[in-house]
C-alpha distance (Angstrom), angle and dihedral (degrees) to the residues before:
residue distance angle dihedral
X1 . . .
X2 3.65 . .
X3 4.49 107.5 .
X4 3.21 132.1 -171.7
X5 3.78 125.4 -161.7
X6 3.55 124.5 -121.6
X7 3.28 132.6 -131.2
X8 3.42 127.1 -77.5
X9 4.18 88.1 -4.5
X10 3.30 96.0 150.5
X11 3.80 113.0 75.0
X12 3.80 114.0 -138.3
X13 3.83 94.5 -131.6
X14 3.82 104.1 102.7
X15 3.69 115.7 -98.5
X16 4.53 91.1 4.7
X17 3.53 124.9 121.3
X18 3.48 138.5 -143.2
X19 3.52 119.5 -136.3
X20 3.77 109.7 -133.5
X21 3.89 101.3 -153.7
X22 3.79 99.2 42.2
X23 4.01 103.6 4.6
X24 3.69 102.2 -125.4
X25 3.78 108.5 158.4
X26 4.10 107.0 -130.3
X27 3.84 130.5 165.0
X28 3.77 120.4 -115.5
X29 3.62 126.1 -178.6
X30 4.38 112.9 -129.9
X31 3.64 109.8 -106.7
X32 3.91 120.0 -156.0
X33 4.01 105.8 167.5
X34 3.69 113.4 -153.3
X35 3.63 120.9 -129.9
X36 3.83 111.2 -75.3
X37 4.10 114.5 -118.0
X38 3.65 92.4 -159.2
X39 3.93 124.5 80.8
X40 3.92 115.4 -98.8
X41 3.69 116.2 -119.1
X42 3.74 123.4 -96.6
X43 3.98 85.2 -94.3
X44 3.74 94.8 53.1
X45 4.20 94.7 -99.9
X46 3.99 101.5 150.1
X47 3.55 127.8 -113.4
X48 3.87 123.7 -117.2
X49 2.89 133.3 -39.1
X50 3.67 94.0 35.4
X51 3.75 89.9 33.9
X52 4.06 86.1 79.1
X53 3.69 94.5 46.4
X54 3.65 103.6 77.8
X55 3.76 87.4 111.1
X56 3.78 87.6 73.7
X57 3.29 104.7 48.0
X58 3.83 105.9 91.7
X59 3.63 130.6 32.3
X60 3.61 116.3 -142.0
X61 4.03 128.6 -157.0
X62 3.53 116.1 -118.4
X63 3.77 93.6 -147.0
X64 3.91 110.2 42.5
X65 4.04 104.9 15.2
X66 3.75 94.9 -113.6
X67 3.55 105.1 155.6
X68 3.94 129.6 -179.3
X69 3.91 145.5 116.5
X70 3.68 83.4 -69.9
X71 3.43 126.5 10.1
X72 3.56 104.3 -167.3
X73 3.97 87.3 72.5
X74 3.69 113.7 77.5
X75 3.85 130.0 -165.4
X76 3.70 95.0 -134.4
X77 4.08 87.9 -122.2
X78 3.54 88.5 48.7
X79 4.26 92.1 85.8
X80 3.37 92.4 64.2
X81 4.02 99.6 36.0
X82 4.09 76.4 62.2
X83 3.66 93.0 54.8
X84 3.69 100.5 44.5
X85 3.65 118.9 101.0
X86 3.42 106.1 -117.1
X87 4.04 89.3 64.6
X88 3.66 95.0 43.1
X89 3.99 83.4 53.8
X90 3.91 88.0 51.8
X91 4.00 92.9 53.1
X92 3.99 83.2 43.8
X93 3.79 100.7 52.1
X94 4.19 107.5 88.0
X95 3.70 83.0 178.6
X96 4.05 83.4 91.8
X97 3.20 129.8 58.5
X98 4.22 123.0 -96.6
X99 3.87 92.6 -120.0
X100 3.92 92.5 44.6
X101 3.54 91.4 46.9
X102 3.85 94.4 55.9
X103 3.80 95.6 55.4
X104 3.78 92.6 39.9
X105 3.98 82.7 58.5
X106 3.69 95.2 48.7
X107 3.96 83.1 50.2
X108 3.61 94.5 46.0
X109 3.97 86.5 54.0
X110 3.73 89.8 44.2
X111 3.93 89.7 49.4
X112 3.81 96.6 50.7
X113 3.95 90.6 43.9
X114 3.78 79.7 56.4
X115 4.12 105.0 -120.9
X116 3.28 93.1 126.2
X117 4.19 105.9 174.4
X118 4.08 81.3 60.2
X119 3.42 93.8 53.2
X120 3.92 82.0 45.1
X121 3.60 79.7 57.0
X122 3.62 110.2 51.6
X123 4.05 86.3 39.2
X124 3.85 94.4 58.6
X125 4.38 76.3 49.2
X126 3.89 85.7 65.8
X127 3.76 89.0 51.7
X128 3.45 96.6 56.9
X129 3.66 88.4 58.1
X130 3.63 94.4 45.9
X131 4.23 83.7 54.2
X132 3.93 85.5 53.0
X133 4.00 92.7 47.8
X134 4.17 86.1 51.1
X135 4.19 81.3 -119.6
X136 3.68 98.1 143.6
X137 3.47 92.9 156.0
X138 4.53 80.9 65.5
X139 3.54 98.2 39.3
X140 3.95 96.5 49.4
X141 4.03 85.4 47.9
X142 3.78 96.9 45.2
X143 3.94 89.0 47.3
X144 3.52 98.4 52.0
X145 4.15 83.8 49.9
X146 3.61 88.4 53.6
X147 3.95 91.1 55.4
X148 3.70 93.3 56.4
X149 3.71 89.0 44.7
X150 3.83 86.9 48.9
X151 4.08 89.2 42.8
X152 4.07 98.7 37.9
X153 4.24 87.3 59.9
X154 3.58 132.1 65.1
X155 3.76 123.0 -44.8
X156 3.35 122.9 -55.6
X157 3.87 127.8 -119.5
X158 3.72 133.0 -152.5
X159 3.73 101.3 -95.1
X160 4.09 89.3 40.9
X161 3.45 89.0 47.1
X162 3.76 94.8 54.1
X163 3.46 90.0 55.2
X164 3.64 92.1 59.8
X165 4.11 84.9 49.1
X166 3.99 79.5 68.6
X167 3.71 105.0 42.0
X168 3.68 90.2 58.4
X169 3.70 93.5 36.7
X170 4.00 81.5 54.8
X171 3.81 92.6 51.7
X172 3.63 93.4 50.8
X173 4.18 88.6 -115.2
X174 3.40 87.9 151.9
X175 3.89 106.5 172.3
X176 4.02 85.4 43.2
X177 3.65 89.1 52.6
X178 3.62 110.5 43.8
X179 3.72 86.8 40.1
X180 3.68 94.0 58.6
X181 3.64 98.5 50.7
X182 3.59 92.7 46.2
X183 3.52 82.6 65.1
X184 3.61 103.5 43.3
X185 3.54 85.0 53.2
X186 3.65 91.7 58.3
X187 3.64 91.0 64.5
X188 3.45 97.3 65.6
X189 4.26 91.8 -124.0
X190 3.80 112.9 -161.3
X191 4.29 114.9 -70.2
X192 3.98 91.3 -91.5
X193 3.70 99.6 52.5
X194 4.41 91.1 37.1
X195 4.47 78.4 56.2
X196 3.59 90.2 49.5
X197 3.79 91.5 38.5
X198 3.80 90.2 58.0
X199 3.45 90.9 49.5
X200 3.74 104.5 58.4
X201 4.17 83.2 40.5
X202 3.40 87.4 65.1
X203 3.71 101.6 40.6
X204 4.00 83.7 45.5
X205 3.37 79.5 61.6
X206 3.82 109.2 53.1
X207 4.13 84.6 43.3
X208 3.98 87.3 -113.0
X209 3.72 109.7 165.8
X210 3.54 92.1 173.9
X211 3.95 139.3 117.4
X212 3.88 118.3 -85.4
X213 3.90 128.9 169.1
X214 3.80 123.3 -127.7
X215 3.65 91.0 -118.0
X216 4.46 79.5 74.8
X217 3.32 80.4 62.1
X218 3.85 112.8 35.3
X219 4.10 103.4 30.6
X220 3.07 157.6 -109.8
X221 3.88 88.4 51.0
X222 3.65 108.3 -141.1
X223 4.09 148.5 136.7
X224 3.44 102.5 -64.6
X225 3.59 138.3 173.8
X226 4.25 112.4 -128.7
X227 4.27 139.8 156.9
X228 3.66 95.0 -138.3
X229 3.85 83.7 131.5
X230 3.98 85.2 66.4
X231 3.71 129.1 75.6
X232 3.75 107.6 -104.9
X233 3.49 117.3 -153.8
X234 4.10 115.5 -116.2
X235 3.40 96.0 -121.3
X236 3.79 141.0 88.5
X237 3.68 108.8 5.6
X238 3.67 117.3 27.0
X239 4.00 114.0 -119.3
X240 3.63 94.1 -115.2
X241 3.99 94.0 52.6
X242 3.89 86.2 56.5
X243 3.44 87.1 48.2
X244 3.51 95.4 57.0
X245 3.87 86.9 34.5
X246 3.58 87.0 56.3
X247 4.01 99.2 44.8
X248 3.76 93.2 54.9
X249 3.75 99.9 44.6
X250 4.25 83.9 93.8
């Protein structure tokens, strides 16, 4: 989502933050993640350390609700996404859990501002905390709103598309899933993504929902450094062949 900062967002009290939808001044502490040493899982959630930092990942504004990397840039539409009912509802629901509830903000705001595979993004986030609550009941229904984020932007390509493959997997949609990677298969996607592919087939198979690591899928599996907690660009090498790149360097 394109942002641009507002003026005078930054508060000039050492350390404060201005909110840029509402301007509320709030303290955040700076958060640099180091790289994780663990392999990411086959949707793309880090491995430890950064695995535990979720916490940290979004700042959220006291006053209004706004949450995001960095609240003191503001989509302009995000002021009024804030103000709409449906994400005063979110902040009012205590059905779902305060971590959850601050990325499904930031993908409410991301939804309304219309880049929709980022909100896709930040509401797959919530169902990784949902998986670390034991709420599979949340995490099956925030991954299946993630794939019609993912599916209601613009076209897919192979390594998104795999990623889909393991939300549904994930939510046990079954007939969705299998049927999806059958067809990604089809297209031939680059070596990586047809290992990965073949993975999630199989575990489509067997009616595993559970968590597996991409180095399952692109061996040897070991302790490996990665950025999959950076954006990569999509172009050049694929994710998945640095990935598997990345895996074998040891």
């Amino acid at each position: 989502m394109a942002e641009t900062p507002s003026a005078g967002s930054r508060s000039v009290a050492s350390g404060s933050l201005r909110c840029g939808v509402c301007g509320t001044e709030s303290r955040h502490p700076p958060f640099r993640p180091s790289p994780p040493e663990q392999a990411p899982d086959l949707d793309l959630r880090p491995g430890e350390p950064v695995r535990s930092t979720m916490p940290r990942w979004l700042q959220q504004c006291p006053g209004c609700g706004y949450a995001a990397p960095d609240i003191t840039r503001a989509h302009p539409a995000a002021a009024e996404a804030v103000r709409a009912a449906p994400f005063r509802a979110l902040l009012a629901d205590n059905a779902i859990p305060p971590l959850a509830r601050r990325f499904l903000a930031w993908a409410l705001v991301l939804e309304e501002t219309g880049a929709l595979h980022a909100s896709a993004e930040a509401t797959l986030h919530a169902a990784w905390v949902a998986d670390d609550l034991d709420r599979p009941d949340l995490s099956r229904a925030w991954r299946l709103d993630a794939v019609a984020l993912w599916r209601g932007g613009p076209p897919l390509d192979a390594e998104q598309t795999v990623r889909v493959v393991d939300a549904l997997r994930r939510a046990e949609a079954w007939g969705d899933a299998a049927a999806t990677a059958e067809g990604l298969a089809r297209a031939e996607p680059p070596e990586a993504v047809a290992q990965v592919v073949t993975l999630e087939r199989r575990l489509i198979e067997a009616q595993d929902s559970g968590r597996h690591t991409v180095a399952s899928a692109l061996p040897p599996p070991a302790r490996r450094p990665h950025v999959t907690h950076q954006r990569i660009e999509a172009r050049g090498e694929g994710l998945w062949a640095r990935m598997k790149r990345w895996l074998s360097r040891r």
